[in-house]
N, C-alpha and C positions, 0 to 999 in steps of 0.2 A: 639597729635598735631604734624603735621608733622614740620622737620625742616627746617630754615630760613635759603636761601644760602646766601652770599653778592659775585655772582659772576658776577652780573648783566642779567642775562639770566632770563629767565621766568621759574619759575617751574609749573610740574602740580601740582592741586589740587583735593583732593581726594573730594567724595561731602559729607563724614562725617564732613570733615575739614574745608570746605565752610559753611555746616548746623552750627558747631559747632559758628566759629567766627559772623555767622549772629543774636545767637540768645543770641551772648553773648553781641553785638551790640544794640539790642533790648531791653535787658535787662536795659539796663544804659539811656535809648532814652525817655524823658517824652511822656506822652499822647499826641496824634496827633491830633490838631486843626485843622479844615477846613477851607482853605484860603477864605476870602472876598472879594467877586466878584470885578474885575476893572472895574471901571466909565469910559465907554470907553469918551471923549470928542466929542461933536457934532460939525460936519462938513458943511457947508454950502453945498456940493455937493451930488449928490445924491449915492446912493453905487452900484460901478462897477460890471458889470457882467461878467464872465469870458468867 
């Protein structure tokens, strides 16, 4: 793992380093549930065209 500056600059990242933290990210992340659609509210007006 590469290391962590505190110099405030942006370092690069290598994309083992990025693979590594995403799947270690993943790892800890529960099962992903599919959001429930929104009820959009009805409008008295009819819908604008563009």
């Amino acid at each position: 793992m590469a290391r962590e500056f505190t110099t405030g600059k942006a370092q690069a990242v290598t994309p083992e380093d990025f693979n590594e933290r995403v799947k270690r990210l993943l790892a800890n992340k529960p099962e992903s549930v599919a959001p429930e659609p929104k009820i959009r509210a009805k409008t008295g007006r009819p819908p604008q065209k563009a």
